[in-house]
Structures are given as structure tokens and as C-alpha cells.
Residue, then its C-alpha position, 0 to 999 in steps of 0.5 A: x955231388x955239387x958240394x964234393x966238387x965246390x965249396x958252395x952250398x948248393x942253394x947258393x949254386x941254385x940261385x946263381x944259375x937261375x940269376x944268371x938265366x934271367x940276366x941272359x934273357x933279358x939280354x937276349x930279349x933286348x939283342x933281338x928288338x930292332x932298335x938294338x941292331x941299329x944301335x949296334x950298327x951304328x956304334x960297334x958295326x962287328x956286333x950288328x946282324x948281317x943283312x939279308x941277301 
């Protein structure tokens, strides 16, 4: 079906969706140190968590 639909074989396919996985991942293990919301809030406020009320 993947191949009738892209011209990739799917092992390719494969390998790209588990490399993208693993890169949002670990970006969403960083987003949610409390270090990257100070960073965030200091440097692009629009990015940072809103705060508790």
C-alpha cells in the first residue's frame, strides 16, 4: 500500500518515522525541564507556559 501510494521503499518510510520519533521526543523531554520554560520566558515569552492561577 506504501509503495502504491510514494515512490520509497518502505524500509526507508520505516526509518524515517521512528528518526522523527526519537527527535520528538527528545524535544519534548527538553520542552518539559524547568530550565527550557525560564529560557523560554526570557527569550521568546509567546513560546513559554502560562502560569498557574
Amino acid at each position: 500500500m506504501h509503495s502504491a501510494l510514494f515512490d520509497v521503499p518502505a524500509e526507508s518510510a520505516t526509518g524515517a518515522a521512528s528518526t522523527a520519533l526519537a527527535v520528538f521526543a527528545g524535544i519534548t523531554r527538553l520542552m518539559a525541564l524547568p530550565q527550557a520554560d525560564e529560557i523560554l520566558k526570557r527569550f521568546v515569552p509567546w513560546l513559554a507556559s502560562e502560569p498557574k492561577n
